[in-house]
GUDO-415675 format. One record per residue: residue number from 0; residue in one letter; y, z, x of N, C-alpha, C in turn. Coordinates in pm, whole numbers, plus 32768, in hexadecimal, padded with zeros to 4 digits. Example, Ala and Ser with C-alpha at 12.3 -4.5 7.8 and 13.67 -1.06 7.14 Angstrom:
BEGIN
@pos=0, code=a, nY=7DC7, nZ=830C, nX=8527, caY=7E3E, caZ=830C, caX=84CE, cY=7EB6, cZ=830C, cX=8528 .
@pos=1, code=s, nY=7F1F, nZ=82C4, nX=8505, caY=7F96, caZ=82CA, caX=8557, cY=8003, cZ=8313, cX=850A .
***
This chain:
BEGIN
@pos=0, code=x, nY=35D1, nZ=AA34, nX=F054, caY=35F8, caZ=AA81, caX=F0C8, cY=35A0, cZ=AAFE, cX=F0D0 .
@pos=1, code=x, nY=3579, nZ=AAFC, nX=F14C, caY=350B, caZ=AB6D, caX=F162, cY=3552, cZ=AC07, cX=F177 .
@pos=2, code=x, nY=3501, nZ=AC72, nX=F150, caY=354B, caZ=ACF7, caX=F16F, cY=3541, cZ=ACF8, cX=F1D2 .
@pos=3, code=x, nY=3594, nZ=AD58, nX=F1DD, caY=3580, caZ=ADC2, caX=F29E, cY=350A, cZ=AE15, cX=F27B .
@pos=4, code=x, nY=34AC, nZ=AE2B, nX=F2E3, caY=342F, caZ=AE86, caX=F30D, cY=345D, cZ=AF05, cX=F2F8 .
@pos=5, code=x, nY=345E, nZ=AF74, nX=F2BF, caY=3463, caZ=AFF4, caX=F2D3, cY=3445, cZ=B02A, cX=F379 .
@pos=6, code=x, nY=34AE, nZ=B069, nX=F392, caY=347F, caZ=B090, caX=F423, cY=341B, cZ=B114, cX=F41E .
@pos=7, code=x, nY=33BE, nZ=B159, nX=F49C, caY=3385, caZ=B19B, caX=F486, cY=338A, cZ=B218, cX=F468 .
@pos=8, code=x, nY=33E7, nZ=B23E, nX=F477, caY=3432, caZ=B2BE, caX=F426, cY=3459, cZ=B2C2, cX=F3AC .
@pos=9, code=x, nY=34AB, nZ=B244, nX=F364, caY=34A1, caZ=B223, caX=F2ED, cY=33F5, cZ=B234, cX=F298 .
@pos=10, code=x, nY=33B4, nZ=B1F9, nX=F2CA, caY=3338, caZ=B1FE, caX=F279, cY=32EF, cZ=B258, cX=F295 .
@pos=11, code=x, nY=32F0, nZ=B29E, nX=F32E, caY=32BC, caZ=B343, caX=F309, cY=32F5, cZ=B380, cX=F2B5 .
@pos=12, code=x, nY=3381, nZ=B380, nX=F2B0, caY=33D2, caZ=B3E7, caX=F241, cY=33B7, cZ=B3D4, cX=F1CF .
@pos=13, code=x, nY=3398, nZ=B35C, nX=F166, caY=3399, caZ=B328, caX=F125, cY=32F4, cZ=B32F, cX=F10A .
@pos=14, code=x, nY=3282, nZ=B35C, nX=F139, caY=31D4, caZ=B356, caX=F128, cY=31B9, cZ=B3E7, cX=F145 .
@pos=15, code=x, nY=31A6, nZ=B43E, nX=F196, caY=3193, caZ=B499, caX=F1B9, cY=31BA, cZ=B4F2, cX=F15B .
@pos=16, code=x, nY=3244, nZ=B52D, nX=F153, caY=327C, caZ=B59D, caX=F113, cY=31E4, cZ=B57C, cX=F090 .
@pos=17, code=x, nY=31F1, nZ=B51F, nX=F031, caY=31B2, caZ=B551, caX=EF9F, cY=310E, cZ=B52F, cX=EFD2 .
@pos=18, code=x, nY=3109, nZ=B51D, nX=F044, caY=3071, caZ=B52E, caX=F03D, cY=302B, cZ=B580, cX=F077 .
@pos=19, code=x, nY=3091, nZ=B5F5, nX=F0B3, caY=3094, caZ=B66F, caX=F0E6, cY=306F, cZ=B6CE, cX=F033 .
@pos=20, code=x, nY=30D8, nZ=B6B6, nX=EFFF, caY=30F9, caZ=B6E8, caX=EF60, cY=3069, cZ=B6D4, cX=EF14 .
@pos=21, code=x, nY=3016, nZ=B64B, nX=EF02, caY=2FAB, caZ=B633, caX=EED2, cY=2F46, cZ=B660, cX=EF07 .
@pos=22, code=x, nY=2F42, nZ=B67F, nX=EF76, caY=2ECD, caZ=B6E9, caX=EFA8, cY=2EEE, cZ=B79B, cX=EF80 .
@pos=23, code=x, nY=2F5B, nZ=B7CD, nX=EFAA, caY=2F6E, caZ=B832, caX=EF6A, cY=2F59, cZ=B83D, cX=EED8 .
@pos=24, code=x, nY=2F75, nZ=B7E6, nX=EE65, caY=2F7A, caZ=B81C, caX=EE04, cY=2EF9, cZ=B7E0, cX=EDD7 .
@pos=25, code=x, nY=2E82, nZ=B774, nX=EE0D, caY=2DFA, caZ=B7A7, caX=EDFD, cY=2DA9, cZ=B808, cX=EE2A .
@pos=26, code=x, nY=2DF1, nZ=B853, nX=EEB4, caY=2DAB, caZ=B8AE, caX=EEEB, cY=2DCE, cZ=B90D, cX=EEB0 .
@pos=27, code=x, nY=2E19, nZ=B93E, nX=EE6B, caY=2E4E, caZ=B99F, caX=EE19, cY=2DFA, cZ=B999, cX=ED7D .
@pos=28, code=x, nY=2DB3, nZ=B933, nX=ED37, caY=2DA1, caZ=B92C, caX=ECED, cY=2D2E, cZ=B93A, cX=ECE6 .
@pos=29, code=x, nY=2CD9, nZ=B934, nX=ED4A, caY=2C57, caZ=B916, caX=ED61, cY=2C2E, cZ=B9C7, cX=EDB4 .
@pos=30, code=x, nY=2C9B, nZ=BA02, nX=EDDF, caY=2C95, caZ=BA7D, caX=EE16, cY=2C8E, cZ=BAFD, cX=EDA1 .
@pos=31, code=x, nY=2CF3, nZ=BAB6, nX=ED23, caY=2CEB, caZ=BAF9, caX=EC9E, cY=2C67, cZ=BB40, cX=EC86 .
@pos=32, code=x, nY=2C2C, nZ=BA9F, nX=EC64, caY=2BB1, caZ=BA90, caX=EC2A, cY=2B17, cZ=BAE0, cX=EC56 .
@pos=33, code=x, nY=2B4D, nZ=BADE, nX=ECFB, caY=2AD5, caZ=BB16, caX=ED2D, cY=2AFB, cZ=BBD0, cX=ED2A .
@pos=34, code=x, nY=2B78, nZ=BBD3, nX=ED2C, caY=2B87, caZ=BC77, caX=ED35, cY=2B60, cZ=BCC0, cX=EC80 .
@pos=35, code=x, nY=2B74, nZ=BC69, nX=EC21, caY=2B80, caZ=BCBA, caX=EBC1, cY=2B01, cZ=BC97, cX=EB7B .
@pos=36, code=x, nY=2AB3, nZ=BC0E, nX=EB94, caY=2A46, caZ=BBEC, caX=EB1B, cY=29C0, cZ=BC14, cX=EBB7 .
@pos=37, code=x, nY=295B, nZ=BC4E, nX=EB76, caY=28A3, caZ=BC34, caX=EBD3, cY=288F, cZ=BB9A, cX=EB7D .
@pos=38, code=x, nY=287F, nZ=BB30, nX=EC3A, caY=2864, caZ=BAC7, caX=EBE8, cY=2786, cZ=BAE0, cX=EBFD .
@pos=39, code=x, nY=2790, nZ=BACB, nX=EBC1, caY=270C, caZ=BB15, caX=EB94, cY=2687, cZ=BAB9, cX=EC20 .
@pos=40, code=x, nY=269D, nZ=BA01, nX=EBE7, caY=2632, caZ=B9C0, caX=EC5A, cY=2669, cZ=B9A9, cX=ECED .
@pos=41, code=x, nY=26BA, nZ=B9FD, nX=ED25, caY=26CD, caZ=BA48, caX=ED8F, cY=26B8, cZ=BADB, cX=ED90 .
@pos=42, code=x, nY=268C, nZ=BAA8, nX=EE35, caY=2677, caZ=BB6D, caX=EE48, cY=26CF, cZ=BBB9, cX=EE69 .
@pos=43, code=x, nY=26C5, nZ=BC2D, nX=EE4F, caY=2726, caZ=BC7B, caX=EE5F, cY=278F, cZ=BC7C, cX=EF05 .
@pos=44, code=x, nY=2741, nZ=BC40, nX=EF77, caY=2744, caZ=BC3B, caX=EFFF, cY=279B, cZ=BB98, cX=EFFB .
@pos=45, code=x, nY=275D, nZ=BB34, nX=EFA7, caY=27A5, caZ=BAD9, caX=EFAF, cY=2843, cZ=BADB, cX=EF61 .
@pos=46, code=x, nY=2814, nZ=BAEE, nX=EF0F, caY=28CB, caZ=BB2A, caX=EEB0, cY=2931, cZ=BB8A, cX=EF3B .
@pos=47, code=x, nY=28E0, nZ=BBAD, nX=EF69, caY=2922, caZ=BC27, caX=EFE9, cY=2989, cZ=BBD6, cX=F030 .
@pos=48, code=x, nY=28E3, nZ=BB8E, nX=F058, caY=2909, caZ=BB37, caX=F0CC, cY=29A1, cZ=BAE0, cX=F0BF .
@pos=49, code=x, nY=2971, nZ=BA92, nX=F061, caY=29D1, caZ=BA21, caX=F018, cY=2A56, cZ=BA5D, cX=EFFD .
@pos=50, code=x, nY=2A60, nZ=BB09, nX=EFAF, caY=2B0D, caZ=BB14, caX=EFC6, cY=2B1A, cZ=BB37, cX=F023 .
@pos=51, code=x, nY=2AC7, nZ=BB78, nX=F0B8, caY=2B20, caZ=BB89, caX=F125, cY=2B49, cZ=BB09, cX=F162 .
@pos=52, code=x, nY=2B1A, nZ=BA71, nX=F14D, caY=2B19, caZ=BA0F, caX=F18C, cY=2B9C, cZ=B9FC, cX=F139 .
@pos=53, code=x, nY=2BA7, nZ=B9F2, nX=F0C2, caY=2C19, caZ=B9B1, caX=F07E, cY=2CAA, cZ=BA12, cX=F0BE .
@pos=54, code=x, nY=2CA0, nZ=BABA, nX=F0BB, caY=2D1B, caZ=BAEB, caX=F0F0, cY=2D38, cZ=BAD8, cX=F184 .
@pos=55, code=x, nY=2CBD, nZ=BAAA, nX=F1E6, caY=2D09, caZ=BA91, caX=F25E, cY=2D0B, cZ=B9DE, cX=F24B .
@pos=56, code=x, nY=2CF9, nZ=B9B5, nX=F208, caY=2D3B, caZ=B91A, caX=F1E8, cY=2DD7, cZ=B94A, cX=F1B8 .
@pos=57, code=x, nY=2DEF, nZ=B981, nX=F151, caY=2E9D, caZ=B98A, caX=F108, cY=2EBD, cZ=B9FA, cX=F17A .
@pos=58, code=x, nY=2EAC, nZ=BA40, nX=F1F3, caY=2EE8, caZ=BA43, caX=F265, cY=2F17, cZ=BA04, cX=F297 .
@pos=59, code=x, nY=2EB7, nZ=B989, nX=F2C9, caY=2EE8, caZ=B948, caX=F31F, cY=2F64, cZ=B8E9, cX=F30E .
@pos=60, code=x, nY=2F24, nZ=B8AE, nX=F280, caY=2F7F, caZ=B85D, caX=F220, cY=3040, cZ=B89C, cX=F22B .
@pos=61, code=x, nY=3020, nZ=B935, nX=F216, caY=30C5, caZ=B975, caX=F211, cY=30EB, cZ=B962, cX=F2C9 .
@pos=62, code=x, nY=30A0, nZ=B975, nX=F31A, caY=30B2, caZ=B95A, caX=F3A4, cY=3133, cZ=B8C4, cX=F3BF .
@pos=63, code=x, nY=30C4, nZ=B85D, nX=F371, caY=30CE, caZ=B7FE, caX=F37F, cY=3161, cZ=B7C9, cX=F34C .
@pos=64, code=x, nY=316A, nZ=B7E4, nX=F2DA, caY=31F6, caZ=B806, caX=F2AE, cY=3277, cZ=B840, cX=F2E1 .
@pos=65, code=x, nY=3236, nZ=B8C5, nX=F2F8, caY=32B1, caZ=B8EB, caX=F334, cY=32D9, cZ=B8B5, cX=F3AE .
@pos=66, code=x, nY=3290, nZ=B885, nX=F410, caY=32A1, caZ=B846, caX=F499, cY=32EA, cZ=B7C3, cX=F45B .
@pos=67, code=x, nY=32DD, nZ=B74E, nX=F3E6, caY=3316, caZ=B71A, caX=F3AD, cY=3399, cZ=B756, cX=F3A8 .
@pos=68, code=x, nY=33C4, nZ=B795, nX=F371, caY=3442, caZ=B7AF, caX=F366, cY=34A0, cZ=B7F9, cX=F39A .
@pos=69, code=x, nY=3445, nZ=B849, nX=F415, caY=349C, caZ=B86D, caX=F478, cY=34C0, cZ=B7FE, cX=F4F2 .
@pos=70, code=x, nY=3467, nZ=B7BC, nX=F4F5, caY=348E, caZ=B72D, caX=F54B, cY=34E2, cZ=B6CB, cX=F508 .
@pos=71, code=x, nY=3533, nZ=B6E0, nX=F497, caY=357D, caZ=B65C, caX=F470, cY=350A, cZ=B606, cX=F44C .
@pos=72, code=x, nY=34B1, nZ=B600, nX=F420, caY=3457, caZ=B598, caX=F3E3, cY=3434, cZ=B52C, cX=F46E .
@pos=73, code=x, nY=3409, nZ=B58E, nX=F520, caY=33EF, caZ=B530, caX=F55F, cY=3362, cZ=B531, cX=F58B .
@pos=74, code=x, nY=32EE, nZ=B598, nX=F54C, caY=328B, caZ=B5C3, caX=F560, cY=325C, cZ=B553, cX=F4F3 .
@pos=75, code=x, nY=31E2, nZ=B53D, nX=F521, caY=3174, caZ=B508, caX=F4EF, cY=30E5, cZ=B52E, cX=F4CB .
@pos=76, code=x, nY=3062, nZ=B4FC, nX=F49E, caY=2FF7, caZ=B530, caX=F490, cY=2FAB, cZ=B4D2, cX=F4B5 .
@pos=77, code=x, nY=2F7B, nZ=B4F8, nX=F502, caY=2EC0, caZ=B486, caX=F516, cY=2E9F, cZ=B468, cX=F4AE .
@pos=78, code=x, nY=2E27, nZ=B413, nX=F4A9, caY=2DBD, caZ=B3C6, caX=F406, cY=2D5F, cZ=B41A, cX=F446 .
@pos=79, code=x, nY=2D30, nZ=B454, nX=F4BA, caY=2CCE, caZ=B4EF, caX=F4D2, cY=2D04, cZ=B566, cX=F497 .
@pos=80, code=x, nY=2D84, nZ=B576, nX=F48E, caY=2D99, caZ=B5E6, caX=F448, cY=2D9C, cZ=B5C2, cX=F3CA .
@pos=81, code=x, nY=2D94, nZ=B5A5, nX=F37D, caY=2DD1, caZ=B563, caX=F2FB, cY=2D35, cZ=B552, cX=F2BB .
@pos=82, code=x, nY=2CDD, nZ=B514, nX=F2EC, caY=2C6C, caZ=B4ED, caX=F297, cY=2BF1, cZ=B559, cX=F2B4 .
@pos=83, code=x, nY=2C09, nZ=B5F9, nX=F2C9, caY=2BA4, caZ=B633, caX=F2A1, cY=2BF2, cZ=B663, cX=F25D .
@pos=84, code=x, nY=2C74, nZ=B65B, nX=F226, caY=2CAF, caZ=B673, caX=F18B, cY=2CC2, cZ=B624, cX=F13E .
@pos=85, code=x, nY=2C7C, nZ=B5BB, nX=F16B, caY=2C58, caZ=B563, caX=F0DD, cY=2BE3, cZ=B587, cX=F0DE .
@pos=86, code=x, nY=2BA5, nZ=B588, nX=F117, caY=2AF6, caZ=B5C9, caX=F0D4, cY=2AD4, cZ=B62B, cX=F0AD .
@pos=87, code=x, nY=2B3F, nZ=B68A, nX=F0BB, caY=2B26, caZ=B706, caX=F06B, cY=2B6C, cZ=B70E, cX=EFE0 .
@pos=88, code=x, nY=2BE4, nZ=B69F, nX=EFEF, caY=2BF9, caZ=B68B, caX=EF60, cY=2B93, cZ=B639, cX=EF1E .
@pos=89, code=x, nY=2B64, nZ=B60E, nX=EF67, caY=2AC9, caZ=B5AD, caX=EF03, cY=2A40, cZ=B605, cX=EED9 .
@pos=90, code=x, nY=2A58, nZ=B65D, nX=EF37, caY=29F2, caZ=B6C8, caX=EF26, cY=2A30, cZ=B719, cX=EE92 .
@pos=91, code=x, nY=2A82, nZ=B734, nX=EEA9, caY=2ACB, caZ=B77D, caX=EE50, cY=2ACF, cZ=B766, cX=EDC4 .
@pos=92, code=x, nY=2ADF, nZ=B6B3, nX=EDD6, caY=2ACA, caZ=B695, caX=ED46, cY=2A41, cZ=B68C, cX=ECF5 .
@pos=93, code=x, nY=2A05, nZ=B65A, nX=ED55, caY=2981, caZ=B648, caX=ED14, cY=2911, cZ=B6D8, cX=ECD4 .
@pos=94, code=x, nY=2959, nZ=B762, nX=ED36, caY=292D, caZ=B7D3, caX=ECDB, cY=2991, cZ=B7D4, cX=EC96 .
@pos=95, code=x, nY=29FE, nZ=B7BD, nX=EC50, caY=2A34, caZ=B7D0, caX=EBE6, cY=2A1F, cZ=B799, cX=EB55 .
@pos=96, code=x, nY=29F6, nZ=B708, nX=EBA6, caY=2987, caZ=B6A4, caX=EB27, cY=2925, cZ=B6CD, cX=EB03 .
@pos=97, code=x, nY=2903, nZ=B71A, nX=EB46, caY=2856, caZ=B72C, caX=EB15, cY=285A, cZ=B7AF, cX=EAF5 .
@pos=98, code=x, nY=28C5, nZ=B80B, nX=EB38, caY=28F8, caZ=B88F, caX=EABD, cY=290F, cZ=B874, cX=EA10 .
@pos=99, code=x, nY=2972, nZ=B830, nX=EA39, caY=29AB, caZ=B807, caX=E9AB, cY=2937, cZ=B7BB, cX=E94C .
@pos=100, code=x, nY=28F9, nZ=B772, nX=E982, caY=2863, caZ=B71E, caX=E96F, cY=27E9, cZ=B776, cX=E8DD .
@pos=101, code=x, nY=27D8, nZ=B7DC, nX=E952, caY=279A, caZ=B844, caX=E968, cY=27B7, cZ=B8A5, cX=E8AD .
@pos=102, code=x, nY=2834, nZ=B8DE, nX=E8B2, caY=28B3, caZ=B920, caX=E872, cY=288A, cZ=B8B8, cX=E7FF .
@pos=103, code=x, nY=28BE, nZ=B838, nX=E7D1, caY=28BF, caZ=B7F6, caX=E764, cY=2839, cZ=B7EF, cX=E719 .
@pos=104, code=x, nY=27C4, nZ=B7E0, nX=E776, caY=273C, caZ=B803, caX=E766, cY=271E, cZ=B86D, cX=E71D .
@pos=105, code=x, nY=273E, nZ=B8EA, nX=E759, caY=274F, caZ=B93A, caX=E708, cY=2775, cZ=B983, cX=E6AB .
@pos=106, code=x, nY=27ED, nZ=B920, nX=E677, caY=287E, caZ=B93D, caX=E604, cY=2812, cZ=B8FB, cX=E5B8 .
@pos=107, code=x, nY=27C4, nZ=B885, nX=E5A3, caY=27B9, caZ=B831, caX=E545, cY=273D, cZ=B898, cX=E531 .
@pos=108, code=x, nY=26D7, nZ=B8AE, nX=E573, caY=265C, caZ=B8D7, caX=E583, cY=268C, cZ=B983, cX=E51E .
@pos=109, code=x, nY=26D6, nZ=B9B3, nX=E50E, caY=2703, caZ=BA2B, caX=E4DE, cY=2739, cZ=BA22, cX=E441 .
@pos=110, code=x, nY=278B, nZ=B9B4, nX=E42E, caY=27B4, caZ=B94F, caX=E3BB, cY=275D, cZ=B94B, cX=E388 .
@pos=111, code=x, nY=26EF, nZ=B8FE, nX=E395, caY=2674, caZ=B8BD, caX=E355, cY=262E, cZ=B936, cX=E343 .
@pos=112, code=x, nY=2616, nZ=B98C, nX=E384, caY=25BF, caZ=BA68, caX=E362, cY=261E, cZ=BA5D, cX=E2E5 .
@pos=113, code=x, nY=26A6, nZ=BA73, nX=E2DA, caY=26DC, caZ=BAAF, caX=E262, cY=26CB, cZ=BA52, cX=E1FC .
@pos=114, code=x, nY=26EB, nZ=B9D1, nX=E1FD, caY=26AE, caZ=B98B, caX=E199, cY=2620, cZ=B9C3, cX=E11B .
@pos=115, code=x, nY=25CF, nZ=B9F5, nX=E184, caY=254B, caZ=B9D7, caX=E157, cY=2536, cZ=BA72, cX=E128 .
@pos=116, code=x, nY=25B7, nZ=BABD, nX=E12B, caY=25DA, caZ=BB53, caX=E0FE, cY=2612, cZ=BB6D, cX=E066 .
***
């Protein structure tokens, strides 16, 4: 016996809310990173750039939300609104890889100086 379909309010309610949540708490994490560490193979203009892009992204994101939940969960989001925040979470990650990249490079590279001390 086959289920019943989720209706479309069911499965907005049910997709949206935590993927509202997963952009905030990468944009938050990735906003950390750029406010407190110089990622060094960026420039200073691009690091700029990149957290003003990420705080009017977790703007919009709280926008988006709250219109969520002042509508009873009857608001929705485009895949236009939605996917230049997936690319900035992709952006996001990939300077964090190559921060951290970068960082381990230099833990080991510092290791191996004292070694030879």
């Amino acid at each position: 016996m086959s289920q019943p379909q989720p209706s479309e309010k069911e499965l907005l309610q049910s997709l949206l809310p935590p993927l509202l949540d997963d952009f905030q708490y990468w944009f938050s994490r990735s906003r950390s990173l750029l406010e407190s560490e110089e990622i060094t193979f960026l420039s200073q203009q691009r690091q700029s750039e990149l957290l003003e892009r990420l705080k009017q992204a977790q703007q919009e994101v709280n926008t988006a939300q709250m219109l969520f939940q002042a509508t009873g969960s009857q608001v929705g989001l485009e895949v236009a609104t939605l996917m230049p925040w997936h690319q900035l979470v992709g952006e996001c990650w990939q300077v964090a890889m190559q921060w951290r990249s970068l960082k381990s490079e230099s833990t080991e590279q510092q290791n191996s100086e004292d070694d030879q001390i």
